[in-house]
Structure formats: structure tokens, C-alpha cells
C-alpha positions in Angstrom: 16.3 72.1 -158.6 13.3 75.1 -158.6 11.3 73.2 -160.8 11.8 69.7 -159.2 11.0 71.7 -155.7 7.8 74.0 -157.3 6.6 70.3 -158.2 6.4 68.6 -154.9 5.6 71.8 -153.2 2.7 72.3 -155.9 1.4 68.5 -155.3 1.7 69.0 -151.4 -0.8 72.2 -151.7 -2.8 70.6 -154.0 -3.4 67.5 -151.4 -3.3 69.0 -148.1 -5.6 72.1 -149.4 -7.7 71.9 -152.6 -8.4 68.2 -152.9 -9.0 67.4 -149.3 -13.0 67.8 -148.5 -13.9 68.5 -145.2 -15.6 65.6 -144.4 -12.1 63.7 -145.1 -10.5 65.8 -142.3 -13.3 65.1 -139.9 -13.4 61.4 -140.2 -9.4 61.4 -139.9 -9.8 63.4 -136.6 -12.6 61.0 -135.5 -11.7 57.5 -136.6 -7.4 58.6 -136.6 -5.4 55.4 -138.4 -8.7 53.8 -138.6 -10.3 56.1 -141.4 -10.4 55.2 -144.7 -9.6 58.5 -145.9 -6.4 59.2 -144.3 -5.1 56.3 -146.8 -7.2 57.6 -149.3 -5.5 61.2 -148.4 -2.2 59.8 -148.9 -3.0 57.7 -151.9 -3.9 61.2 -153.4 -0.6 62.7 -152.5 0.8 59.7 -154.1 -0.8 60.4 -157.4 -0.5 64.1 -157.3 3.6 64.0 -157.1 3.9 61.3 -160.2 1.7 63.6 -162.0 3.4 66.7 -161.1 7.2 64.9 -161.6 5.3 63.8 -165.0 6.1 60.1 -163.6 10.0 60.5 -164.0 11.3 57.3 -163.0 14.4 59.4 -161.3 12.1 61.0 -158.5 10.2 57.6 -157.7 12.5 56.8 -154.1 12.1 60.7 -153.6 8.5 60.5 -153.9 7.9 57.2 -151.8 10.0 58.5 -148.9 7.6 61.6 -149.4 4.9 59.8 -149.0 5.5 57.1 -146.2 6.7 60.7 -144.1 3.3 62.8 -144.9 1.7 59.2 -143.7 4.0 59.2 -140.6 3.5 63.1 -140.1 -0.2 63.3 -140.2 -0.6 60.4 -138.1 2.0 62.2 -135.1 -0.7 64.8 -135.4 -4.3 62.9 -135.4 -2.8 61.4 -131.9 -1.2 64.2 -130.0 -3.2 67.2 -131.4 -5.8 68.4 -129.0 -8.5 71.4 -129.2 -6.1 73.9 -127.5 -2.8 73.1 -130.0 -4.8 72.6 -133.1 -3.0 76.2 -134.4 0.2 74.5 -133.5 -0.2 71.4 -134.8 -1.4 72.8 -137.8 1.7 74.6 -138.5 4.3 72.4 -137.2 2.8 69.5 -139.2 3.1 72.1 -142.6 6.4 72.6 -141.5 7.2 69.4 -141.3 6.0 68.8 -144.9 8.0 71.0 -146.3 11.0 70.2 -144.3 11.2 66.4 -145.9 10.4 68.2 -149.8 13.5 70.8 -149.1 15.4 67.2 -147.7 14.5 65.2 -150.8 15.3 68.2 -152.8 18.3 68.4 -151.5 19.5 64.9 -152.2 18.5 65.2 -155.8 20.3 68.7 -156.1 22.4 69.6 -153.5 22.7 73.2 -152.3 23.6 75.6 -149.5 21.8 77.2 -146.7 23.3 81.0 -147.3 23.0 81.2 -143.2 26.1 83.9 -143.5 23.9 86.3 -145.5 21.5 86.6 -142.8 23.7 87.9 -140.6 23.8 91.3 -143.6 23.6 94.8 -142.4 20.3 94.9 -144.5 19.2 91.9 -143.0 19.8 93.0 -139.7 18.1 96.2 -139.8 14.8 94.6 -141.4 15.1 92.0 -138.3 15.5 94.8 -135.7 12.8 96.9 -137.2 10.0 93.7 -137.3 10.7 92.8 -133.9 10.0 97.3 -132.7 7.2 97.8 -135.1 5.3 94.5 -133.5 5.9 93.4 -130.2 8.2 96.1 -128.5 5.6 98.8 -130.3 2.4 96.4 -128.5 4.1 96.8 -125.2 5.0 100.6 -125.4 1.3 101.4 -126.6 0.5 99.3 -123.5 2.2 101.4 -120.9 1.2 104.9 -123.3 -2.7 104.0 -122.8 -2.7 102.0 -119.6 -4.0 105.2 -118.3 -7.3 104.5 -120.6 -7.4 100.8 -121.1 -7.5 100.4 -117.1 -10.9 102.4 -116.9 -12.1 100.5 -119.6 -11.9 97.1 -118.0 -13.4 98.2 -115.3 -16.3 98.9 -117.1 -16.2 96.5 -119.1 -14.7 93.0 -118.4 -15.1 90.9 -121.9 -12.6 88.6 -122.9 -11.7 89.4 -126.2 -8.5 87.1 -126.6 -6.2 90.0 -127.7 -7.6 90.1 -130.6 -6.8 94.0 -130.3 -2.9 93.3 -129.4 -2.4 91.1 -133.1 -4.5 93.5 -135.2 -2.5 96.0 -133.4 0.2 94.1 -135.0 -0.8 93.7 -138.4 -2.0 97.1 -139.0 1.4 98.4 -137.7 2.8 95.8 -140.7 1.1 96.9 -143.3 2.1 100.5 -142.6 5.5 99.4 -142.3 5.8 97.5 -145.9 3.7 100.6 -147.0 6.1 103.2 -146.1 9.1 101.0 -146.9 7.4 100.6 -150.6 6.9 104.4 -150.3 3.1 103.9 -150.6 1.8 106.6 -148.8 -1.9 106.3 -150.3 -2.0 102.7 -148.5 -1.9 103.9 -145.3 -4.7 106.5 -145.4 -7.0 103.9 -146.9 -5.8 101.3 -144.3 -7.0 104.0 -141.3 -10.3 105.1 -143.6 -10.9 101.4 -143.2 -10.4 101.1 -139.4 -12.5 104.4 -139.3 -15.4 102.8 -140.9 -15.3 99.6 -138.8 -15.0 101.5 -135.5 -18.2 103.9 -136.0 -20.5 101.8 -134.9 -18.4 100.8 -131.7 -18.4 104.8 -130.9 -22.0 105.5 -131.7 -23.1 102.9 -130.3 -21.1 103.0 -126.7 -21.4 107.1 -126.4 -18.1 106.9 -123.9 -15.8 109.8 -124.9 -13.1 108.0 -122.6 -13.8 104.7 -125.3 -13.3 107.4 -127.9 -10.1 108.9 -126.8 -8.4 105.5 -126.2 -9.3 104.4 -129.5 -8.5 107.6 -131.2 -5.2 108.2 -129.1 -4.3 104.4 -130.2 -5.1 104.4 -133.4 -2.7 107.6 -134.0 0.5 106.3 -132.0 0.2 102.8 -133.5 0.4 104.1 -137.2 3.3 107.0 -135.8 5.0 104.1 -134.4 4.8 102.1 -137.9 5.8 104.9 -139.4 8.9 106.0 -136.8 10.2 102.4 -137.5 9.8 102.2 -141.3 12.0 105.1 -141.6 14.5 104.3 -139.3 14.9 101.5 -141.0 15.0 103.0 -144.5 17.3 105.6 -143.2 20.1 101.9 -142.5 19.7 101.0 -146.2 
């Protein structure tokens, strides 16, 4: 079952990533059901899956329903995807992909979904903790520095797309898995790294009310990582 389902996955990445030129996605995108390379991109999938099922005979219905889908799939998505749900459609139609490889899977092997497990103290606790140490930690640190942030628009009104808010997020991540993998030294390279790319920002802007806000944030974001890794190792 893991090999059969490391093979299609394998051939899927191998089509959809590594063997599909750029130009290939832009005609598609231009030219939709027209272009010659969205057959051409499916023909590709097509080999790729009988090489990587080393053309047993067994997997060939698998493999054609696999096929005639990613056709149906990336079709869906040439029509209905637009500029502003390109990142969705993007995902949804990987999704997708992989949804009909774990079907055909499953009708070669057939297995359980361990849904039950999920619901496992351990589980649970690393659920909790991912939902505090991103989004409930983005709005406390909102309300902690609105004091700050709301001078700061004033001054300065650029639209930056929240790109703050997610690396907010992922910072607060790393620290988590760091602390969780009791790798302390990750965590003071990941804020010498922050501290190198932020210089220039407080050099350059000489605003010691810029300064505190990203100082006072930068040290409650990595406390709040850090509070919630080790409530969360303290429920293992």
C-alpha cells in the first residue's frame, strides 16, 4: 500500500512540479482546453505513473481514472480560477490530486481513516497549543501593542498586506517546534536573524516609538511561543 501510494504521489510531483516548464502553465492559463500543453501535461502524467508503477498491468484502471480526473481537475481550475483565488485554487486543486491517489489507493488496498485517534489527549493538547501560539497569540499581541501600532499608522499609512501578522505567525512556530524539540540554540539564532533584518528599518527611520514597538513585539511574541510550548509539554 506505501509503496503503491509513494509511486503515484512521486509521479504526481514529478508532473505538476519538476517537468512542467513555465511556459506550459502560461499557455494553459491563456489558451485553457485549447492549449496543446495541457494534453501534453497530462500525457506526461500518463507516462510518469506507468513508469513509476513499473507498467504493472494491475494498476492500469487505477492509473486511467488518475488520469482522466487530473484532466477534469485542472480544467475546473483554468475556468473558475481568477487573479484574486489563484492561492486557492492552487491548493484546492493539489488537494484534489491527492484526494483521487489516496481513493485509488484505497481501492487497491483498503484501509482505515484512524479519525478516533485524533481525538487523543496528545492530540488535543498539540491542536489547542497551534491554534494559542498563532492566531489567539496574533490577536493578544494586537490589543498588547495597539497602544504603539496606532501611532504608527498614523504616520505612516502603507499597506503591507499583513505581512507582519503571518511572519508573526511563523516565527512564533518555529519557536514552538524549537522548544518542544528542546532546541534552545534555535531560537536565539532565529531572533539574531530578525535582529539583523530589522537594523536597517531602525537606522534608517530614527523613531524610538518604531523601536519600542518592534522591540516590545518582538519580545512577547517569542515569550508567547515559548508560554505555549511549555504548557503544552507540561500535558504530555
Amino acid at each position: 500500500m506505501v509503496a503503491l501510494f509513494l509511486s503515484l504521489v512521486l509521479a504526481h510531483l514529478l508532473g505538476d512540479f519538476l517537468l512542467q516548464p513555465t511556459t506550459w502553465v502560461k499557455d494553459k492559463k491563456k489558451k485553457k482546453i485549447k492549449s496543446k500543453y495541457l494534453y501534453f501535461h497530462v500525457g506526461l502524467h500518463l507516462v510518469l505513473l506507468l513508469i513509476t508503477t513499473q507498467f504493472n498491468s494491475n494498476y492500469f484502471l487505477g492509473i486511467i481514472f488518475i488520469v482522466l480526473s487530473h484532466f477534469g481537475i485542472d480544467c475546473t481550475k483554468l475556468y473558475f480560477e481568477k487573479k484574486k483565488t489563484a492561492k486557492l485554487w492552487f491548493f484546492t486543486d493539489q488537494l484534489l490530486h491527492l484526494a483521487v491517489i489516496a481513493i485509488v489507493v484505497y481501492c487497491y488496498f483498503p484501509y482505515e481513516i484512524p479519525i478516533s485517534s485524533l481525538y487523543s489527549q496528545q492530540n488535543l493538547a498539540l491542536i489547542t497549543a497551534l491554534v494559542l501560539v498563532t492566531y489567539v497569540s496574533s490577536i493578544v499581541l494586537k490589543v498588547l501593542l495597539s497602544k504603539w501600532s496606532e501611532q504608527i499608522i498614523k504616520k505612516d499609512n502603507d499597506d503591507t498586506n499583513n505581512a507582519g501578522k503571518y511572519i508573526g505567525i511563523l516565527e512564533r512556530l518555529f519557536i514552538f517546534f524549537f522548544v518542544v524539540m528542546n532546541f534552545w540554540e534555535g531560537i536565539g539564532f532565529l531572533l539574531a536573524a530578525k535582529s539583523i533584518f530589522r537594523f536597517g528599518d531602525l537606522k534608517e527611520s530614527k523613531d524610538v516609538r518604531l523601536t519600542e514597538y518592534i522591540l516590545i513585539g518582538t519580545l512577547l511574541s517569542f515569550g508567547l511561543g515559548i508560554l505555549c510550548a511549555m504548557l503544552y509539554k507540561s500535558f504530555l
